[in-house]
LUMKEVEX-244363 format. One line per field, with one value per atom (N, C-alpha, C): residue number from 1; atom name; x, y, z. Coordinates in steps of 0.1 Angstrom, whole numbers. Layout:
# LUMKEVEX-244363
num (NUM, ...)
atomo (CA, ...)
east (X, ...)
north (Y, ...)
up (Z, ...)
# end
This chain:
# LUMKEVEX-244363
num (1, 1, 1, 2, 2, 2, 3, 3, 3, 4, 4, 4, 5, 5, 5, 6, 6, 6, 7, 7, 7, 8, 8, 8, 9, 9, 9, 10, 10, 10, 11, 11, 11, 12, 12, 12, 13, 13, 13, 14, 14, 14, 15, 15, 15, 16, 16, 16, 17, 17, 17, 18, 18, 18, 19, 19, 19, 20, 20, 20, 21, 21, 21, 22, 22, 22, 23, 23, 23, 24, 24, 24, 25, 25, 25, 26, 26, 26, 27, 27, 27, 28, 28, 28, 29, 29, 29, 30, 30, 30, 31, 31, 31, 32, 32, 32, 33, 33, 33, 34, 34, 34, 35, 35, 35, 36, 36, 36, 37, 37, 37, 38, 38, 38, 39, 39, 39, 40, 40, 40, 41, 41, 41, 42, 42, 42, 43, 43, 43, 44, 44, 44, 45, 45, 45, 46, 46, 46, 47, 47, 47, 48, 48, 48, 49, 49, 49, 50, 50, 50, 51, 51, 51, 52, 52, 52, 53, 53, 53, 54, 54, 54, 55, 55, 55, 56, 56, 56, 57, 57, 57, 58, 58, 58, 59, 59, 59, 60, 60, 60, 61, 61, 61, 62, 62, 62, 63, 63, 63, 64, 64, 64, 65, 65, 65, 66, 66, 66, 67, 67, 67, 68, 68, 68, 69, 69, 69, 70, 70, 70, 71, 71, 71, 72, 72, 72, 73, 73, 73, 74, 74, 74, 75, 75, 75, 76, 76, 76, 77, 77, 77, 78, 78, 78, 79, 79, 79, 80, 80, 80, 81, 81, 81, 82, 82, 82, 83, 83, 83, 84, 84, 84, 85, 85, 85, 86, 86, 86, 87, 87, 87, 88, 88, 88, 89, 89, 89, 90, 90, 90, 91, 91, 91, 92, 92, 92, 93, 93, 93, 94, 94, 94, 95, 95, 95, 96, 96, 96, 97, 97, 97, 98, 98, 98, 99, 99, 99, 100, 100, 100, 101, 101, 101, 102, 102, 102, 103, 103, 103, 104, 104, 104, 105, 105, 105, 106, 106, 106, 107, 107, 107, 108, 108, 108, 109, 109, 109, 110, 110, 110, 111, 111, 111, 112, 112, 112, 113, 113, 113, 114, 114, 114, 115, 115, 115, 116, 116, 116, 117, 117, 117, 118, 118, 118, 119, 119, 119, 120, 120, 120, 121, 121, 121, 122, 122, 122, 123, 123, 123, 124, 124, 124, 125, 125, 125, 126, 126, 126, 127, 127, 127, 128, 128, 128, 129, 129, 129, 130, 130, 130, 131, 131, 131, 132, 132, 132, 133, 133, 133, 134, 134, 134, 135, 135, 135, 136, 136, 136, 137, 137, 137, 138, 138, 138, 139, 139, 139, 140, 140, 140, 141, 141, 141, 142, 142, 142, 143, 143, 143, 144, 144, 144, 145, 145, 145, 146, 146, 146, 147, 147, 147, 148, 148, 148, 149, 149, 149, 150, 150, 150, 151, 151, 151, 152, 152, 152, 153, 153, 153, 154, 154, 154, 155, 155, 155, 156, 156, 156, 157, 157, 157, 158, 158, 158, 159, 159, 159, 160, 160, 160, 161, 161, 161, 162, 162, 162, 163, 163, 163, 164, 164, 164, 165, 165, 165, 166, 166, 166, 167, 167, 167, 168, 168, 168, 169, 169, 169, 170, 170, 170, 171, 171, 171, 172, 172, 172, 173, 173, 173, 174, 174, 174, 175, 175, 175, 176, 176, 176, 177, 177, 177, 178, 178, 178, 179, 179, 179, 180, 180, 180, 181, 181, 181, 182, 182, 182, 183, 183, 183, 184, 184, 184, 185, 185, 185, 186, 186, 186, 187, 187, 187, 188, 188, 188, 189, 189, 189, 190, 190, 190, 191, 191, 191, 192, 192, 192, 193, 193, 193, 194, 194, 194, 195, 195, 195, 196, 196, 196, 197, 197, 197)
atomo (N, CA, C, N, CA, C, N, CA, C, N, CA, C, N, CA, C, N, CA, C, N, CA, C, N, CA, C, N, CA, C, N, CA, C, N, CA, C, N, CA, C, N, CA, C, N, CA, C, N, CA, C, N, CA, C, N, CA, C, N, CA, C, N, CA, C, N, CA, C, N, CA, C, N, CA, C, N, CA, C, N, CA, C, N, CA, C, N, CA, C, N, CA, C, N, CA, C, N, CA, C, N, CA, C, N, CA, C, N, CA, C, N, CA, C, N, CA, C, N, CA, C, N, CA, C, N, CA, C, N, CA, C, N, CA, C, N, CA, C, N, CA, C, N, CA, C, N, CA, C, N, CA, C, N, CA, C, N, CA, C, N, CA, C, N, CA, C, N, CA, C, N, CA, C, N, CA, C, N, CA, C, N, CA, C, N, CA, C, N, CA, C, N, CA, C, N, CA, C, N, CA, C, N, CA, C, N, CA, C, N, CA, C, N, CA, C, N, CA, C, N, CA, C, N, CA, C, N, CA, C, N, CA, C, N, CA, C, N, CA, C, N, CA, C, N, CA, C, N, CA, C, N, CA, C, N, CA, C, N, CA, C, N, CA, C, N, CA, C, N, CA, C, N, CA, C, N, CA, C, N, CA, C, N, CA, C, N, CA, C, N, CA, C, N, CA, C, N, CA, C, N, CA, C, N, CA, C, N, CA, C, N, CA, C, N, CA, C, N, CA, C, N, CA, C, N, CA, C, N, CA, C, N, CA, C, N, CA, C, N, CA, C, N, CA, C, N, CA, C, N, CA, C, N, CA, C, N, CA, C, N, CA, C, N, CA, C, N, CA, C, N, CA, C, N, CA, C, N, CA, C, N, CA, C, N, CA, C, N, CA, C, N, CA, C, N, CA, C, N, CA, C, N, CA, C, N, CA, C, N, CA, C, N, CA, C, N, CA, C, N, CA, C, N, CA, C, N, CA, C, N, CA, C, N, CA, C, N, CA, C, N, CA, C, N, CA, C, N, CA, C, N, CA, C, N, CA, C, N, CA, C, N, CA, C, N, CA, C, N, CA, C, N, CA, C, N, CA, C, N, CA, C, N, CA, C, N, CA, C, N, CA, C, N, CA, C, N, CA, C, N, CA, C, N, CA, C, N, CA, C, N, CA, C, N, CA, C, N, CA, C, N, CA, C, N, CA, C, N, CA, C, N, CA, C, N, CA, C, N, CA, C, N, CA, C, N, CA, C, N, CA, C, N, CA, C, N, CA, C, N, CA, C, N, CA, C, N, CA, C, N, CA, C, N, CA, C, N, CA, C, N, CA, C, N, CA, C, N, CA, C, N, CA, C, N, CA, C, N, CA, C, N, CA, C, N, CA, C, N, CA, C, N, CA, C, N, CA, C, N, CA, C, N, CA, C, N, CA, C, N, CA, C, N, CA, C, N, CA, C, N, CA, C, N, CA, C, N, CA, C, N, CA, C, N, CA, C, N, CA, C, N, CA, C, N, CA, C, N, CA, C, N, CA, C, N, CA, C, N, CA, C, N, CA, C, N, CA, C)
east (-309, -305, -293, -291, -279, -269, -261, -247, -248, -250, -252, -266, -271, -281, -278, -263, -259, -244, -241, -231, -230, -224, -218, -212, -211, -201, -194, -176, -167, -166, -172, -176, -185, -197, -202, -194, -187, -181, -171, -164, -155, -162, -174, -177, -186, -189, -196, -185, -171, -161, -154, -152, -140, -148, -159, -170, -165, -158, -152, -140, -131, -120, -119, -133, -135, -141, -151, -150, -146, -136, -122, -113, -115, -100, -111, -123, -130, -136, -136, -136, -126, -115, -97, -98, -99, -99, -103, -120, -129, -125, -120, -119, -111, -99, -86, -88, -98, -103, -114, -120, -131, -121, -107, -95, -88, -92, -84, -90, -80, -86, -77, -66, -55, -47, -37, -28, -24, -15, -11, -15, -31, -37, -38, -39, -42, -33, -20, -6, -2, -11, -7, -15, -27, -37, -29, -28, -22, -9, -3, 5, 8, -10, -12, -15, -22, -26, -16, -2, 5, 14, 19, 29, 20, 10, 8, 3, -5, -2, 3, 13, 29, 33, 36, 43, 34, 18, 11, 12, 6, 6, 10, 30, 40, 37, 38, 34, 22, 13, 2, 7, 11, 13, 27, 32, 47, 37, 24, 23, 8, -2, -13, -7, -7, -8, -18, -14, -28, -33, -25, -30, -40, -39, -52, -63, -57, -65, -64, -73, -64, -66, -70, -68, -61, -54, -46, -39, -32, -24, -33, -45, -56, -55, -57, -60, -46, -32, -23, -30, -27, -32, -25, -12, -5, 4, 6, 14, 1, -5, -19, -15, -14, -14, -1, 11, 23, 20, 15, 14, 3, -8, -16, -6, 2, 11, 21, 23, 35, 28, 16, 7, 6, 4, -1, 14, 23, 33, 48, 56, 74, 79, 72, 84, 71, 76, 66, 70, 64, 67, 67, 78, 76, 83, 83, 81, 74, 75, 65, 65, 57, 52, 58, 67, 75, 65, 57, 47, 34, 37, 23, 17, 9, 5, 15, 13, 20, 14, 21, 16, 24, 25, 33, 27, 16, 7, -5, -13, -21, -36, -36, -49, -45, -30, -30, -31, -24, -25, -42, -50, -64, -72, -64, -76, -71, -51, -49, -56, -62, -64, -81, -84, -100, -98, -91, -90, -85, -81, -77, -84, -94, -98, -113, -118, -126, -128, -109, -113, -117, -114, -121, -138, -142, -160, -163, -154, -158, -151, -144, -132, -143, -152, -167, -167, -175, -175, -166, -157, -143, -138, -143, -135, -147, -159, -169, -169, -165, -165, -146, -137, -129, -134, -140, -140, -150, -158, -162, -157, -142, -136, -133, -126, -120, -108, -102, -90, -86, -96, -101, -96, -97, -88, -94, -85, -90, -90, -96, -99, -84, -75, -62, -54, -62, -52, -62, -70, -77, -79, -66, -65, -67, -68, -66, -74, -87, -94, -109, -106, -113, -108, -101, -91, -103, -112, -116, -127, -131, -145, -155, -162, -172, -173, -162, -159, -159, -162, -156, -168, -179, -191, -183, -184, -180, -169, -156, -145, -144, -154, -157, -164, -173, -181, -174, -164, -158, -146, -145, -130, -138, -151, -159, -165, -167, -168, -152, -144, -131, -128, -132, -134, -138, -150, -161, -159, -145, -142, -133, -131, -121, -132, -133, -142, -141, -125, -120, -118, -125, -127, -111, -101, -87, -82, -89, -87, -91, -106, -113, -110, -106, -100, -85, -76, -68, -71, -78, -85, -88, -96, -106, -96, -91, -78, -72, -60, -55, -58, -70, -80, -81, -82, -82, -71, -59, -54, -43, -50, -46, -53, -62, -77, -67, -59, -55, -43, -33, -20, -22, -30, -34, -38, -47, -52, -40, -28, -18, -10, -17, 0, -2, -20, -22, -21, -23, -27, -9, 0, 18, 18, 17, 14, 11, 1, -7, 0, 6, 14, 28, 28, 44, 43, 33, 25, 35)
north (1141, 1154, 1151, 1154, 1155, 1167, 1157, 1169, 1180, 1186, 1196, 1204, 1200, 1211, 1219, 1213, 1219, 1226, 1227, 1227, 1250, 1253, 1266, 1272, 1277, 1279, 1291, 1285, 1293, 1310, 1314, 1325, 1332, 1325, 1330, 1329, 1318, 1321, 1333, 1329, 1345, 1358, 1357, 1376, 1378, 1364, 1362, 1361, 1356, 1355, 1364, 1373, 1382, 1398, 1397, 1413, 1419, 1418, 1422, 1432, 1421, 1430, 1441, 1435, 1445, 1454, 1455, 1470, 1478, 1469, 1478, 1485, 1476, 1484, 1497, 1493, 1503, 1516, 1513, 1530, 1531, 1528, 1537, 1544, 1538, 1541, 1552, 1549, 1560, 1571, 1577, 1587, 1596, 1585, 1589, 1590, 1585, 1586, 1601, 1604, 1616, 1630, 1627, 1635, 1641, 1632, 1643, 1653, 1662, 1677, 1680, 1677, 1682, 1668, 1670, 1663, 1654, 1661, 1653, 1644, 1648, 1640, 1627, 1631, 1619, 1608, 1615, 1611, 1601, 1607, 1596, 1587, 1587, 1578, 1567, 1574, 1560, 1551, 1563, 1552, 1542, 1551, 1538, 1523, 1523, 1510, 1506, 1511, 1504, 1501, 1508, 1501, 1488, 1483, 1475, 1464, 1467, 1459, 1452, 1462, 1459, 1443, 1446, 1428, 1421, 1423, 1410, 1408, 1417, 1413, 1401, 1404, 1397, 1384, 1385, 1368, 1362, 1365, 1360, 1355, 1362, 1357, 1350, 1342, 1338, 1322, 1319, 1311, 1306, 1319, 1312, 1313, 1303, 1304, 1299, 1306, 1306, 1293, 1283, 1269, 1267, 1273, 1271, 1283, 1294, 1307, 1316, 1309, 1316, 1327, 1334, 1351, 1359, 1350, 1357, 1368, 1366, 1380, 1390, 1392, 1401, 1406, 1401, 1404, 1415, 1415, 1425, 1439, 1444, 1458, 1470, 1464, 1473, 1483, 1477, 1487, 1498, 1496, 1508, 1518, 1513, 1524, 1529, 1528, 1532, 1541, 1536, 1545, 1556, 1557, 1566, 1574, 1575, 1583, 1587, 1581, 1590, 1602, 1599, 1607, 1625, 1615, 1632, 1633, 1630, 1632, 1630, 1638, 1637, 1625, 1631, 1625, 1618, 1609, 1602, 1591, 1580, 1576, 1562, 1560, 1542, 1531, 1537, 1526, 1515, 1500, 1490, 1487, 1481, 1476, 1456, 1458, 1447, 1438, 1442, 1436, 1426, 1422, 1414, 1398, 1398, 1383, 1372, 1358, 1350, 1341, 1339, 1339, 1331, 1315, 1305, 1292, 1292, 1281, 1290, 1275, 1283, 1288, 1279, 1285, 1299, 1302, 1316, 1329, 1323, 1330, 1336, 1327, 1327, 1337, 1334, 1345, 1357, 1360, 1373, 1377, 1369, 1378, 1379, 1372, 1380, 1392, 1399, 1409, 1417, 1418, 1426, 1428, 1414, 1417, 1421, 1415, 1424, 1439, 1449, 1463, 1467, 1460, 1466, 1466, 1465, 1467, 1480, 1483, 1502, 1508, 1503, 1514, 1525, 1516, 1528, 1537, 1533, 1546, 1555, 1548, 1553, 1569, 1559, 1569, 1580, 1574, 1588, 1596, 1595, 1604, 1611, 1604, 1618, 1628, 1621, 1628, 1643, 1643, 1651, 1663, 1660, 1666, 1681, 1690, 1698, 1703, 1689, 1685, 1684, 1678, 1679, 1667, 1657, 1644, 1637, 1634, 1624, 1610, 1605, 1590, 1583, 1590, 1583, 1587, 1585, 1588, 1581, 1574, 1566, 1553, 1548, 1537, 1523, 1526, 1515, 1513, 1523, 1522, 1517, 1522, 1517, 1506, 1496, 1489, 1479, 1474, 1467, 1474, 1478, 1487, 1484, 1478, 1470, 1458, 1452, 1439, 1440, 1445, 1444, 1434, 1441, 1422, 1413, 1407, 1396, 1394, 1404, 1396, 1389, 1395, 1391, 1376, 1374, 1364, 1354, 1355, 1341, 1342, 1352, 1348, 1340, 1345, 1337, 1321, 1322, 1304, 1300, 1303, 1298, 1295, 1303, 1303, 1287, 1289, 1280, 1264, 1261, 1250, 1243, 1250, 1247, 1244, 1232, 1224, 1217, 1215, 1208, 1215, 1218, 1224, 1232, 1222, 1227, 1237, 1240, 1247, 1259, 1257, 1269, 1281, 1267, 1274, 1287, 1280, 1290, 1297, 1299, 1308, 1319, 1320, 1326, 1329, 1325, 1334, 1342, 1337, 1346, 1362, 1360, 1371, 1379, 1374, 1381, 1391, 1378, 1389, 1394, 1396, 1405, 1419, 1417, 1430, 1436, 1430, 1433, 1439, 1434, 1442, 1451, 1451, 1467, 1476, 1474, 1485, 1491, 1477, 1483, 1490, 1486, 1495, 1511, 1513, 1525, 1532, 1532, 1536, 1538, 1535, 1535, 1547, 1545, 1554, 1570, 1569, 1585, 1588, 1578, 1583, 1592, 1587, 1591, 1601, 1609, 1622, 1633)
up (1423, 1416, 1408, 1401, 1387, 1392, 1388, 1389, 1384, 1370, 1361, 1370, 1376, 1382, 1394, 1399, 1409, 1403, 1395, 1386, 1377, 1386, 1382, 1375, 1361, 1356, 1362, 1356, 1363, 1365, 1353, 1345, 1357, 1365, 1372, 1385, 1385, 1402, 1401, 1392, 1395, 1396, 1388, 1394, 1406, 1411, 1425, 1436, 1433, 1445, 1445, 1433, 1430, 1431, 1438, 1437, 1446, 1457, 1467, 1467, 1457, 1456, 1442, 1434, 1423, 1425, 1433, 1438, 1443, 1451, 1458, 1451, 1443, 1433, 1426, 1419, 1410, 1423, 1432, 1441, 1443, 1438, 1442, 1427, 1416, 1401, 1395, 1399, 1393, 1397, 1411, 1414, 1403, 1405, 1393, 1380, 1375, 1361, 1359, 1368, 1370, 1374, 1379, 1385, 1374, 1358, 1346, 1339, 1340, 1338, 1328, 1326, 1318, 1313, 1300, 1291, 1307, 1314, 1320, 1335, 1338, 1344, 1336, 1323, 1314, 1318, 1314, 1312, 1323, 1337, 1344, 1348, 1346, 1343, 1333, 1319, 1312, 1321, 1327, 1332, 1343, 1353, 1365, 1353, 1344, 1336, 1332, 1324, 1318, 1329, 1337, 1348, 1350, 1356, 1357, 1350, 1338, 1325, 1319, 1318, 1308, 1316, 1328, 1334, 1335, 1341, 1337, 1323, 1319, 1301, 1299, 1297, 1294, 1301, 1314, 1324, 1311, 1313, 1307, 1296, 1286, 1273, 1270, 1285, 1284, 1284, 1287, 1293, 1282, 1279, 1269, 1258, 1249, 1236, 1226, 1213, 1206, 1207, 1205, 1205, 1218, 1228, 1238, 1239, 1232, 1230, 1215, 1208, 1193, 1193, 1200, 1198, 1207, 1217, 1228, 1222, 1212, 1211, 1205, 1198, 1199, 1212, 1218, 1233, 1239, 1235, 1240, 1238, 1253, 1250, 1256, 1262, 1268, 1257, 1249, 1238, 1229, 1234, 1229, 1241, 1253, 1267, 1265, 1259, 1253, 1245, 1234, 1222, 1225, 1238, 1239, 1248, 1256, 1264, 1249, 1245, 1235, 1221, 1224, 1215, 1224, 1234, 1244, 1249, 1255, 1262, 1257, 1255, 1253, 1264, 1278, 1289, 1297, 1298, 1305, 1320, 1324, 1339, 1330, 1330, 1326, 1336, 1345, 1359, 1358, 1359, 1361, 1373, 1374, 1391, 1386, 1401, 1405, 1415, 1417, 1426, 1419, 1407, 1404, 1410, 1404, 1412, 1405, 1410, 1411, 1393, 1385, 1370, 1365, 1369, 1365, 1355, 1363, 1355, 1347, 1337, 1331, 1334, 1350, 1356, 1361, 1364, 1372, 1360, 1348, 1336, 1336, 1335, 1330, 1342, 1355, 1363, 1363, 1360, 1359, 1345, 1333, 1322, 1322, 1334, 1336, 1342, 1347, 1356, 1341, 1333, 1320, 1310, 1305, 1297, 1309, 1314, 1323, 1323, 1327, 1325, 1308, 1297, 1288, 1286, 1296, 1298, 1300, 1307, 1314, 1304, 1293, 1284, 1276, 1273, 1261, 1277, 1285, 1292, 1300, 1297, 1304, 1292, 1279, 1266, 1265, 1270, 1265, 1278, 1290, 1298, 1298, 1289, 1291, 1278, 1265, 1255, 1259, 1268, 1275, 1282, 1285, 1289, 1281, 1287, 1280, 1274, 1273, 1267, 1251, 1250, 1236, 1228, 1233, 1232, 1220, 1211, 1199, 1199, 1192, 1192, 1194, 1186, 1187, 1198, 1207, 1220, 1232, 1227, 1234, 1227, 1224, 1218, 1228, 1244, 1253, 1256, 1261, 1267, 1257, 1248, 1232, 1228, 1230, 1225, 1215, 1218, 1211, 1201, 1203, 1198, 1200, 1190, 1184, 1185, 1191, 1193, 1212, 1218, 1231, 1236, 1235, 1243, 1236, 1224, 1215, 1219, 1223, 1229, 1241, 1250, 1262, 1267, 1257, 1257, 1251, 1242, 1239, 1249, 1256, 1267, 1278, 1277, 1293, 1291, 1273, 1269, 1274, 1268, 1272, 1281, 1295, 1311, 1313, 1309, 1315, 1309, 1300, 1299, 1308, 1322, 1331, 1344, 1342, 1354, 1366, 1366, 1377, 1391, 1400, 1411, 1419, 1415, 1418, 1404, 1393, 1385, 1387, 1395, 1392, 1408, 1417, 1433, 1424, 1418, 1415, 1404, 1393, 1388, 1398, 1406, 1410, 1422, 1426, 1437, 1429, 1421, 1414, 1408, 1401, 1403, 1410, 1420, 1434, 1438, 1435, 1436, 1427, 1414, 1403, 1410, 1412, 1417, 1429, 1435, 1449, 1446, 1440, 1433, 1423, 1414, 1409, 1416, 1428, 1439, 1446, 1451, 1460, 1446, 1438, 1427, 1425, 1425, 1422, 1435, 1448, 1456, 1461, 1458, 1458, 1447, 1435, 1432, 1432, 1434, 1438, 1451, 1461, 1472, 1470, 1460, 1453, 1441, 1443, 1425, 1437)
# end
């Protein structure tokens, strides 16, 4: 038998090791996302995402650069979750969460930015079910969750080729933890959160 026939890409291990804590986090979420009725349910919706954003973000991008990801700064999206709170809201919660995962090397970088660019998959249905609402919310105030548009498979699929050139088994063990627990400190961030509404 050949190595390549036993041979996984990373791309699939993470959404087969990391399914656990990603549905953990996504049944604390949805609730909160189905929970806005008003500007300022919105308001704090935007700001369970950017508190926690905002510092990975920065980790992440202290650490990839274009030279290993030429579109990494494409990829910032926390100043969109900024600029959608200052659209709808004067006074807002700009607390960050001091609790993120551990974001030193560039495998830990790479599994916190699957957990980020990952939530832009649900953003299309995330933006058509508040535009549904009766808020009356304009495209320009769903600048985050829209972040990519038309580009969101296509951004996805070259972040998951990118993934999948990391083949060294001690690359892909911290990959795929880290991940984990990006999934796991966004859950404890929101759930501190809503403790504290």
């Amino acid at each position: 038998m050949f190595a390549s026939e036993t041979y996984t890409p990373l791309a699939q291990q993470l959404k087969e090791q990391t399914l656990v804590e990603h549905l953990a986090l996504e049944d604390l979420i949805v609730p909160q996302i189905k929970a806005v009725h008003s500007i300022n349910d919105y308001a704090q919706l935007l700001h369970l995402f950017y508190g926690f954003n905002k510092p990975v973000e920065e980790a992440i991008q202290k650490i990839i650069h274009p030279a290993i990801l030429p579109d990494i700064t494409k990829r910032k999206k926390a100043h969109l979750l900024l600029e959608d709170l200052q659209v709808v809201t004067d006074t807002y919660n700009n607390t960050l969460c001091s609790d993120i995962p551990s974001i030193t090397t560039l495998e830990q970088a790479f599994g916190a930015l699957y957990v980020l660019e990952g939530s832009t998959l649900g953003g299309k249905s995330i933006t058509q079910l508040l535009l549904k609402t009766s808020m009356g919310l304009q495209a320009n105030q769903l600048r985050f969750f829209n972040a990519y548009g038309k580009e969101t498979g296509p951004m996805w699929v070259s972040f998951l080729a990118k993934l999948n050139t990391f083949t060294l088994e001690s690359q892909q063990a911290v990959i795929i933890e880290t991940a984990n627990e990006t999934f796991i400190k966004f859950k404890q961030w929101i759930q501190l959160q809503v403790q504290q509404r």
